[in-house]
C-alpha positions as CSV (number, residue, x, y, z in Angstrom):
1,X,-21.3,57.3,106.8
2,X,-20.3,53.6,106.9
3,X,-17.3,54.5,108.5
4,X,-19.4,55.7,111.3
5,X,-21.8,52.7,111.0
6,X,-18.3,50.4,111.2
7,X,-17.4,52.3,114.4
8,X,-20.3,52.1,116.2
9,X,-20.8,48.6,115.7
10,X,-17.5,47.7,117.1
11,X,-17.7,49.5,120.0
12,X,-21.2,48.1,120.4
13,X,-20.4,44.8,119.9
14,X,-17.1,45.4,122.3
15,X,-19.2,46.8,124.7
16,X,-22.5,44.9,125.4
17,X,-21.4,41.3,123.2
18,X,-24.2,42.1,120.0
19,X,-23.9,40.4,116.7
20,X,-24.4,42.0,113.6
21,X,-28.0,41.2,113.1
22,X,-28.9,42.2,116.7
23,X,-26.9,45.4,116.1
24,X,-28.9,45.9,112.6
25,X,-32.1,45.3,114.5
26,X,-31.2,48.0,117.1
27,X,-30.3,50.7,114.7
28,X,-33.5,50.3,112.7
29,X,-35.2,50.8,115.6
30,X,-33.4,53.5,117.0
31,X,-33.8,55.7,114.3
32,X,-36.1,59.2,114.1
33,X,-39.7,58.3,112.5
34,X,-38.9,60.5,109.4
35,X,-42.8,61.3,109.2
36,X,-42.4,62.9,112.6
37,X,-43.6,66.5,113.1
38,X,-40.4,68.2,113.8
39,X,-39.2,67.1,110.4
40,X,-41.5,69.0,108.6
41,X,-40.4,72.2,109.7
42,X,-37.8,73.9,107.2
43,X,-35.6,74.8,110.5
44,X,-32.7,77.4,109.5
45,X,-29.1,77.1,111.1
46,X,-28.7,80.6,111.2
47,X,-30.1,83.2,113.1
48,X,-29.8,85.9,110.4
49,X,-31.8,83.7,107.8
50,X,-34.0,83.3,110.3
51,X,-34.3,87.0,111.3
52,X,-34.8,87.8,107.2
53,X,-37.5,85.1,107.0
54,X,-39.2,85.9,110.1
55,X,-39.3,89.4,109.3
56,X,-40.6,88.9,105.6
57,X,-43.1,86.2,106.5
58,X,-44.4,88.2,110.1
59,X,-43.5,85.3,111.8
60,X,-41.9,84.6,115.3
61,X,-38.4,83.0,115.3
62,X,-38.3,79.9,117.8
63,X,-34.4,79.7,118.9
64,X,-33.4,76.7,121.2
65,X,-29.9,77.4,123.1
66,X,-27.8,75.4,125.6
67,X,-24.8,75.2,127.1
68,X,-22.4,71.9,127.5
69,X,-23.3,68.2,125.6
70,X,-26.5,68.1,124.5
71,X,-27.0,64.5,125.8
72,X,-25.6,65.8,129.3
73,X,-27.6,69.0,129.2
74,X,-24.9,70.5,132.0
């Protein structure tokens, strides 16, 4: 994980000119609320779990499918 943290920061700093502390102050804020709602729900990564679970518990099974980058949405 610091690797990542290392290569983000360069190509931050590369890119718009941050220094360390800015770019510490940005991540912090960038980061998911980990209280938010979303992260409360024990979400499965596969649909046959999901299927058993659903089935045993009477319950719907929400599934959330694209196609292309998820930040390009194409």
């Amino acid at each position: 994980m610091k690797a990542l943290w290392l290569v983000s920061f360069i190509f931050v700093h590369a890119t718009f000119g941050l220094t360390e502390a800015e770019f510490q102050k940005l991540h912090r804020e960038l980061q998911p609320n980990p209280k938010a709602t979303w992260r409360t729900i024990p979400w499965k990564t596969s649909v046959l779990d999901a299927q058993a679970a659903a089935a045993r518990e009477g319950k719907p099974i929400f599934i959330w499918a694209m196609d292309g980058h998820p930040l390009g949405c194409t």
